[in-house]
Rosetta silent file (secondary structure, phi, psi, omega in degrees, C-alpha in Angstrom):
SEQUENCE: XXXXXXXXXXXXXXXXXXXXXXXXXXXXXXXXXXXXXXXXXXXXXXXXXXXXXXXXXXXXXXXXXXXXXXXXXXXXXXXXXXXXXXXXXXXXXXXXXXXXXXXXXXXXXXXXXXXXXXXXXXXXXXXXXX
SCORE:     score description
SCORE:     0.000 S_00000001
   1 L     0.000  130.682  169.756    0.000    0.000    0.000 S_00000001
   2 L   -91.591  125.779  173.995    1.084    3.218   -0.882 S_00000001
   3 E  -121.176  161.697  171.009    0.696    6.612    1.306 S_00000001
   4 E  -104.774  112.549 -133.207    0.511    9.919    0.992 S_00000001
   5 E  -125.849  134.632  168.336    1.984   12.080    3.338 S_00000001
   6 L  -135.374  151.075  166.325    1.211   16.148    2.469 S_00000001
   7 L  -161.774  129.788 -160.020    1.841   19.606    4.348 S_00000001
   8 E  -119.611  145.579  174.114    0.800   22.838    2.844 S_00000001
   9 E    27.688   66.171  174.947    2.341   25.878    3.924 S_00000001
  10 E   -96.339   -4.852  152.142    5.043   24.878    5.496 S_00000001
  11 E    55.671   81.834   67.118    7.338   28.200    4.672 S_00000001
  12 E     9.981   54.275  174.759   10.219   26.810    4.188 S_00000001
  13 L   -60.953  150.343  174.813   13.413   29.683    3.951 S_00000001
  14 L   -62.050  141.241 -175.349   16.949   29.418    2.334 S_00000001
  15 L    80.122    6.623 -173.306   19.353   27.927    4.772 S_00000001
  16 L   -66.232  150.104  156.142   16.868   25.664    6.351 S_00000001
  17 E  -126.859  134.804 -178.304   17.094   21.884    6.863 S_00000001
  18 E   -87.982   90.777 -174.209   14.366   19.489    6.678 S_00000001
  19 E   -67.777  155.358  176.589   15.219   16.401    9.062 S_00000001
  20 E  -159.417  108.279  172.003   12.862   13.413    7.741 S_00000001
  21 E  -120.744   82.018  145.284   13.163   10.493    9.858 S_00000001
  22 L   -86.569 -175.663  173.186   11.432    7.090    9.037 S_00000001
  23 E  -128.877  136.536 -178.191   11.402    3.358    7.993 S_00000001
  24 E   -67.423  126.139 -173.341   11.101    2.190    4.542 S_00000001
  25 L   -82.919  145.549  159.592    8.366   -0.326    3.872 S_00000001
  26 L     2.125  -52.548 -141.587    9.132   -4.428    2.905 S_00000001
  27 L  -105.363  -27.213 -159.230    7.578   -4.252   -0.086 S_00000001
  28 L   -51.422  131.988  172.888    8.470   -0.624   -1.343 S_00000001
  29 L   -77.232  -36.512 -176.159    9.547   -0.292   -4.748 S_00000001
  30 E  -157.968  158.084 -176.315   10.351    3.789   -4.735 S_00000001
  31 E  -139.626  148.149 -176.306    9.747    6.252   -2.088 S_00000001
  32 E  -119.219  146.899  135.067    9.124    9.927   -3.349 S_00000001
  33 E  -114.167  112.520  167.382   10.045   13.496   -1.134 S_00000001
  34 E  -124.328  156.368 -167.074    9.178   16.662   -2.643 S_00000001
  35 E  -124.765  134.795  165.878    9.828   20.182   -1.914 S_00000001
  36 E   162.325 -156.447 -164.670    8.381   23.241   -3.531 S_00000001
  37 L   -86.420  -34.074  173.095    5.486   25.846   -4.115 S_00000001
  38 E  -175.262 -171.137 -169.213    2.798   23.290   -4.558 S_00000001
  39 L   -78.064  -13.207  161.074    2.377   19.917   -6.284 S_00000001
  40 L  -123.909   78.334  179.450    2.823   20.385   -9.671 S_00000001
  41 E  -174.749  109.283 -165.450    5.762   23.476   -8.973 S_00000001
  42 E  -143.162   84.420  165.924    8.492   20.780   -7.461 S_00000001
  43 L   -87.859   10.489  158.128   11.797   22.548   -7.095 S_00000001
  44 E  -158.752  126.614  176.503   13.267   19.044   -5.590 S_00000001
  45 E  -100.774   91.176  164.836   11.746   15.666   -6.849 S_00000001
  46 E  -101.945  110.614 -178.448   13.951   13.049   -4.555 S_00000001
  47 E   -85.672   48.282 -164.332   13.207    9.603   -6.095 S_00000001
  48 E   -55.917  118.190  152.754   14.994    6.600   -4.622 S_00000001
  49 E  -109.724  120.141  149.754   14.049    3.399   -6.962 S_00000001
  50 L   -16.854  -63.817  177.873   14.839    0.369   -5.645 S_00000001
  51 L   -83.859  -25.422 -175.753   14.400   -1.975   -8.509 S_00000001
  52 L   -84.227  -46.969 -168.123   16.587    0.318  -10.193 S_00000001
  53 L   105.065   16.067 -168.634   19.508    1.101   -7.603 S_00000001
  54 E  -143.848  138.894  147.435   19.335    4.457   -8.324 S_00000001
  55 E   -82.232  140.311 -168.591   18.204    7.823   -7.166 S_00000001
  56 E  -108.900  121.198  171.069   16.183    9.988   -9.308 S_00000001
  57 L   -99.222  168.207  166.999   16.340   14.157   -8.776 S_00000001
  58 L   172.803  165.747  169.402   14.640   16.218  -10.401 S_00000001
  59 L  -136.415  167.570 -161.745   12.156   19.742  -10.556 S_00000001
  60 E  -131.748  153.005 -177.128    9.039   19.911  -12.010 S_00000001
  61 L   178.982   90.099 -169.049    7.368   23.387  -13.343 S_00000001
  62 L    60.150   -3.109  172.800    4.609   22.803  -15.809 S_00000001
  63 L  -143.321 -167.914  160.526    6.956   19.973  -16.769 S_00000001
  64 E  -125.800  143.750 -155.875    9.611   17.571  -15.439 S_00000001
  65 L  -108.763  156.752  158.698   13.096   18.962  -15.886 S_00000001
  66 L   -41.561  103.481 -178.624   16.080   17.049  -16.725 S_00000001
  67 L   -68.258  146.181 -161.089   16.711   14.310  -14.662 S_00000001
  68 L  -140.566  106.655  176.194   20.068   13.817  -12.710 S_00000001
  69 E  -115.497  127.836  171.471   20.290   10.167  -11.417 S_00000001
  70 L   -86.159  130.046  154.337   22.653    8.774   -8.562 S_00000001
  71 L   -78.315  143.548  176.990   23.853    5.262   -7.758 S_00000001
  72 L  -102.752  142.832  159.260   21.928    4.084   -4.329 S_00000001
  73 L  -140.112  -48.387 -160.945   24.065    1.461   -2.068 S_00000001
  74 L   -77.938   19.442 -163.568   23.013    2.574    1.133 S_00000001
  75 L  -170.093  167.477  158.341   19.963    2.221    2.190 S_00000001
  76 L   174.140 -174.754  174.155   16.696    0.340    0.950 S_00000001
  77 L   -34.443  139.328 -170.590   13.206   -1.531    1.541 S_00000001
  78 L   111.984  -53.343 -118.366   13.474   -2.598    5.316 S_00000001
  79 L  -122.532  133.393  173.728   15.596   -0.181    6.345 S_00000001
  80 E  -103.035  134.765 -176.743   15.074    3.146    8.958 S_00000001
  81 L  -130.411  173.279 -175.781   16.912    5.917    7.630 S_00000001
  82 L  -130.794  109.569 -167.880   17.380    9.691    8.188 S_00000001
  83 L   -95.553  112.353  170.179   17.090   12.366    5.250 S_00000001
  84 E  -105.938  109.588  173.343   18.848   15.709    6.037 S_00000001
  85 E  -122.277  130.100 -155.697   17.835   17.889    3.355 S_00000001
  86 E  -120.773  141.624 -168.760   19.109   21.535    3.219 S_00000001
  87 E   -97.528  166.265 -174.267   17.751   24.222    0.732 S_00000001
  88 L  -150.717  144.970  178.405   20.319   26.481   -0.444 S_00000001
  89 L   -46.286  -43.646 -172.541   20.320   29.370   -3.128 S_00000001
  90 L  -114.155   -6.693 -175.394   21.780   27.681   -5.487 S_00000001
  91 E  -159.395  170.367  166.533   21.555   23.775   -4.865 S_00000001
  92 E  -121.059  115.565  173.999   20.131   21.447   -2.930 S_00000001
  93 E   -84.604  150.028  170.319   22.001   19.168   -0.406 S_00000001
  94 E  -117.818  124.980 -177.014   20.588   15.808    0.505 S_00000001
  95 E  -107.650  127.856 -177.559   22.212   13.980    3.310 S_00000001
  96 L  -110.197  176.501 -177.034   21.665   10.425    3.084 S_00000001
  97 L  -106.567   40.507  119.639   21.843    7.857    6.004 S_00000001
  98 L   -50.241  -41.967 -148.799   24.962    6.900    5.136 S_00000001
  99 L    98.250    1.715  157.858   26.209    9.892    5.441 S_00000001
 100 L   -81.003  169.139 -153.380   26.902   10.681    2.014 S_00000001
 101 E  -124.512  157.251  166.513   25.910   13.924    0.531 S_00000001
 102 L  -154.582  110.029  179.342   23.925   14.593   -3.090 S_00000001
 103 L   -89.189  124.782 -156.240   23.547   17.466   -4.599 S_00000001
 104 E  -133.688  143.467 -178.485   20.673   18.801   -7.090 S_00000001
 105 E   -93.118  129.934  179.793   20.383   22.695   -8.462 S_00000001
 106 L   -77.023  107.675 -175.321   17.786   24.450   -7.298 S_00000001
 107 L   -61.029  -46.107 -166.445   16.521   25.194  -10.565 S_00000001
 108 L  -101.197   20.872  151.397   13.329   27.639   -9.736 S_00000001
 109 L   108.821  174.530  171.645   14.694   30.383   -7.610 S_00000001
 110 L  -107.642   53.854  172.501   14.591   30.965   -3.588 S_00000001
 111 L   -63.374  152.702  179.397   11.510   31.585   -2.917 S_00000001
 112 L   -67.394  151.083  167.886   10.167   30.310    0.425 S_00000001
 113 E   -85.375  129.205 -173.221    8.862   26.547    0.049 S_00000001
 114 E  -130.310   20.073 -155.350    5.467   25.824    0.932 S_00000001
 115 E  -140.790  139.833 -178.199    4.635   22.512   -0.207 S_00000001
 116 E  -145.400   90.017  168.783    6.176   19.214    1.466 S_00000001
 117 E   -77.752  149.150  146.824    4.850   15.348   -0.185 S_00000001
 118 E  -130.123  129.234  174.826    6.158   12.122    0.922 S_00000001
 119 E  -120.157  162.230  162.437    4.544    9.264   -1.261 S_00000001
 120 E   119.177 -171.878 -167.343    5.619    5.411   -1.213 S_00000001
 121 L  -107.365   92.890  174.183    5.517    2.901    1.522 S_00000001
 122 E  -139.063  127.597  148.598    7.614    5.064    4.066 S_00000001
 123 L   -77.369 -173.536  173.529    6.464    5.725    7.414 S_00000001
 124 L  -118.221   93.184  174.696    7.080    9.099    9.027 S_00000001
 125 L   -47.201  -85.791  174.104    8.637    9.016   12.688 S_00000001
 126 E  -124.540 -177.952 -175.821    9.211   12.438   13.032 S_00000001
 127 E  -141.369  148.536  172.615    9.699   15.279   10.695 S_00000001
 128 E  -161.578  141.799  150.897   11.701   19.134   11.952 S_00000001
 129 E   -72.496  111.798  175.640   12.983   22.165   10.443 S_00000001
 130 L   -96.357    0.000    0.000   16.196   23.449   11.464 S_00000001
């Protein structure tokens, strides 16, 4: 089963970090997080797929943007992990729970972020803004 996890006007400022802490379900094939002005305005699409090995980035704005794909090793169905993701003017860092870092350009400006999705079989322990 797949959920949908949403929060609207969540204000979101440049230099912020989004902490995401949960466990990945059994069965999940891809887990989604996105950040941005609303649901079809995505200035960070973070895909993990599974079946693939790979993370998918990406921003969406009346379209989907160029994708920028990552090998995943660290982490997968099963598994409770920790997201640190920090917006920045110019990029986006992702902290994975490894500890490895991935970076994606924030394509669509700094505007505050007001839009937060999590789809897929992920629960949500907790979630904070730093």
């Amino acid at each position: 089963m797949e959920d949908n996890f949403e929060i609207l006007n969540i204000h979101m400022k440049l230099g912020r970090t989004l902490k995401i802490k949960g466990t990945i379900g059994n069965e999940a094939d891809k887990i989604q997080i996105n950040l941005g002005q609303r649901a079809d305005k995505l200035n960070l699409h973070f895909n993990p797929r599974f079946t693939e090995s790979t993370i998918v980035c990406n921003s969406k704005d009346g379209g989907w943007g160029e994708e920028q794909r990552t090998h995943l090793h660290c982490f997968g169905p099963g598994s409770e992990v920790k997201f640190k993701i920090t917006y920045e003017t110019d990029q986006f860092t992702v902290k994975l729970p490894d500890g490895d870092k991935l970076t994606f350009p924030n394509r669509l400006g700094s505007l505050p972020l007001e839009y937060l999705q999590i789809k897929g079989q992920f629960r949500v322990f907790s979630l904070k803004f730093d």
